[in-house]
C-alpha positions as MATLAB code, in Angstrom:
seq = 'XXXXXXXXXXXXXXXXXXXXXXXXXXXXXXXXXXXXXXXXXXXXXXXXXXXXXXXXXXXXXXXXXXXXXXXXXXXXXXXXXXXXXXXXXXXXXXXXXXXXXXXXXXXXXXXXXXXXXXXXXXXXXXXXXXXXXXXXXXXXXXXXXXXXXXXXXXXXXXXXXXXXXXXXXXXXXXXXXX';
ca = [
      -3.170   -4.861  -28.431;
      -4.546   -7.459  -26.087;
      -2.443  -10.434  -25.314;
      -3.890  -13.736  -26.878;
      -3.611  -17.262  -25.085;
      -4.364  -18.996  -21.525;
      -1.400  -20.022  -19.869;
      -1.030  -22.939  -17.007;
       1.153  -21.415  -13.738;
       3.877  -23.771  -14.325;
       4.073  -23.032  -17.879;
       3.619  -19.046  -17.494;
       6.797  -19.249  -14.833;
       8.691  -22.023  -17.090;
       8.313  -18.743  -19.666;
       8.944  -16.180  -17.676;
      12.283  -17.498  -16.199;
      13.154  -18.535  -20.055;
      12.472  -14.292  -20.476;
       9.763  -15.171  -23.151;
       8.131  -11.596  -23.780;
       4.717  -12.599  -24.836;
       4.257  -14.974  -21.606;
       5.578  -11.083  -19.825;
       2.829   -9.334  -21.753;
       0.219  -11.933  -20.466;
       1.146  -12.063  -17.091;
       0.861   -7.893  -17.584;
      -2.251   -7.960  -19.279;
      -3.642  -10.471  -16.652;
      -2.211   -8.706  -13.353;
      -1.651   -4.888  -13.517;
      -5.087   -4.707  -12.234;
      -5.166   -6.340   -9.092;
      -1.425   -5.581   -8.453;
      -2.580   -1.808   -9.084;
      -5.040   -1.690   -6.646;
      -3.134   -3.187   -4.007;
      -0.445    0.069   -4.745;
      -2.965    2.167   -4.835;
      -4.606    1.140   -1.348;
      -1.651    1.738    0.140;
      -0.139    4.944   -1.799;
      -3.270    6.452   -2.750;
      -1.700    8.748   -5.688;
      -2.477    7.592   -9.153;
       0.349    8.178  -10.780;
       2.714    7.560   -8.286;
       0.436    4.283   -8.013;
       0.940    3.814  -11.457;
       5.147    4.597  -11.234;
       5.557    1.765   -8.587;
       3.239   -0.589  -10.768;
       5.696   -0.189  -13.586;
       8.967   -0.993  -10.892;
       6.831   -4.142   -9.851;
       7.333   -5.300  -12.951;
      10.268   -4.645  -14.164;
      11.503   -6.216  -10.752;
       9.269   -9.026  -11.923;
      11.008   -9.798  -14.456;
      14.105   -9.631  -13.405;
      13.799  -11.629  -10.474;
      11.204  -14.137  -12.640;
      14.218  -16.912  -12.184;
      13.938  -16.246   -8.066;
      10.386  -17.353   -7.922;
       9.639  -20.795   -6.057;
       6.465  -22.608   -6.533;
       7.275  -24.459   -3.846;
       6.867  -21.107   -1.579;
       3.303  -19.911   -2.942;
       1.471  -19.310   -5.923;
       3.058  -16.852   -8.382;
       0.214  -14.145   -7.973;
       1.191  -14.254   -4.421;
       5.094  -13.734   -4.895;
       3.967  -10.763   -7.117;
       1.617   -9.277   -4.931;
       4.614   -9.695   -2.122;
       6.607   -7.368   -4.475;
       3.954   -4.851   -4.965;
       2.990   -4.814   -1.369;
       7.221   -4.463   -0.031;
       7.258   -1.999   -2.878;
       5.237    0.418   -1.861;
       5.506    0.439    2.006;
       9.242    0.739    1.204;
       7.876    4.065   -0.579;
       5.775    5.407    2.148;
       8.902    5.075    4.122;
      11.203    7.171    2.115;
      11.664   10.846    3.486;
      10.101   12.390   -0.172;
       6.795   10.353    0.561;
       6.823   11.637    4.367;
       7.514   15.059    3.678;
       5.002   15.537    0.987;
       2.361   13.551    3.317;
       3.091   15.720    6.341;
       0.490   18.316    6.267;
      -2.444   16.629    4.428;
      -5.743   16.433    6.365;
      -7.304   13.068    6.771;
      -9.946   13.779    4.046;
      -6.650   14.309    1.718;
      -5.952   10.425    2.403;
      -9.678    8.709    1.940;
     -11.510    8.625   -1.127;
      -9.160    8.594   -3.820;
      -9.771    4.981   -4.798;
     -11.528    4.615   -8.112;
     -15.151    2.704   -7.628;
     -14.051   -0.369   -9.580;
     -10.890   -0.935   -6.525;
     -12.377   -2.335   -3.342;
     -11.683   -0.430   -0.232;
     -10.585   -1.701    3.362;
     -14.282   -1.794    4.706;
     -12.951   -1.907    8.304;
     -12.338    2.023    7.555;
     -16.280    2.727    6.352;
     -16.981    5.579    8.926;
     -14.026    5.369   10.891;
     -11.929    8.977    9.280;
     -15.571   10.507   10.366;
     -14.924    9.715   13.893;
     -11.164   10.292   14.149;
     -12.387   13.904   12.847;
     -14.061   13.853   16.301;
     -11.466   13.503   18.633;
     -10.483   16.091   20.366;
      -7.055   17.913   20.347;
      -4.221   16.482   18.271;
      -5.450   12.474   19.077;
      -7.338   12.994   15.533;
      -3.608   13.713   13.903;
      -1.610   11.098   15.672;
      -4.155    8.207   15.164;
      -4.305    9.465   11.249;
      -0.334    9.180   11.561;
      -0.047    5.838   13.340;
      -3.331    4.073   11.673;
      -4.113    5.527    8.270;
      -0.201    6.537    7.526;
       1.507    3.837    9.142;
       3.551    5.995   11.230;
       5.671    4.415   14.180;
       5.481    5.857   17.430;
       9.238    6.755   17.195;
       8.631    8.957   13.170;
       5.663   10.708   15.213;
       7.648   11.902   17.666;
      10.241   13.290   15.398;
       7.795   14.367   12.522;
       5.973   16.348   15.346;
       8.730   17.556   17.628;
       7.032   15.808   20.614;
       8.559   13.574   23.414;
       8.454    9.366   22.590;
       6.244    8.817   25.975;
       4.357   11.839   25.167;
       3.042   10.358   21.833;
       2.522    7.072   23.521;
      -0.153    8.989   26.099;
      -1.612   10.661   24.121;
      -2.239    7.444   21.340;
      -3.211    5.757   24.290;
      -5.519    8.235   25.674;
      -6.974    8.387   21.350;
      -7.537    4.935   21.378;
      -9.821    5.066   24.776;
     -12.009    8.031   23.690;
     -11.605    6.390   19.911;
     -13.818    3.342   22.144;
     -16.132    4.963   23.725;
     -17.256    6.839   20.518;
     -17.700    3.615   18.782;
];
């Protein structure tokens, strides 16, 4: 049933903190969208996509009373919680270990047409395909995945200043094929 009614900020948070439901259903109705894609360009599975979207909110309104105007618009408090939500995903040893052995080509493309994609990436999994040796797997881990240098090395049972050289040594043919 779509939610009915145009709320001003101050009034939607005044309702929110006062745990009015239909102001919750609004700010729903209103939000899962954008807050959706944002999970969704960084955890690029639907449905866990769509698992964290339903945490956001529920942490949403929980916390409703912890939001400051004062700090930021309330779309940008939200999108804070989305956004910490799902890195703190990708960072959980589940998310790692089922992302471990996926190919590039696993990672790009899964956004539905209607979400906008990181145009800095147009073109770039395409070239990273092109490096040679493992550089192609340890730029995918450090830039696509958001890997640290430190969760390569141990992910890939190779030395800390090996994975360093060999990211640095990526990133200078990465160059010169751009």
């Amino acid at each position: 049933m779509p939610v009915t009614g145009n709320y001003k900020e101050a009034d939607l948070v005044l309702l929110l903190k006062q745990r009015d439901r239909s102001a919750f259903d609004y700010l729903y109705e209103q939000y899962s969208g954008a807050l959706y894609a944002v999970i969704l360009n960084i955890i690029t599975d639907r449905e866990t996509a769509s698992d964290i979207l339903q945490d956001v909110f529920v942490k949403i309104w929980r916390q409703a009373d912890q939001y400051d105007p004062a700090k930021g618009r309330l779309f940008t408090w939200m999108l804070n919680i989305a956004r910490n939500a799902s890195i703190d995903f990708t960072r959980g040893k589940q998310f790692k270990n089922s992302r471990k052995h996926l190919d590039i080509s696993d990672t790009m493309g899964h956004l539905p047409e209607n979400i906008p994609f990181d145009t800095d990436r147009i073109g770039i999994a395409g070239i990273v395909k092109r490096l040679p040796g493992e550089y192609g797997k340890l730029i995918t881990l450090a830039y696509f995945r958001g890997y640290t240098h430190e969760e390569i090395s141990k992910e890939e049972n190779i030395p800390l200043g090996t994975v360093k050289t060999r990211i640095r040594k990526a990133l200078i043919v990465l160059k010169q094929l751009l």
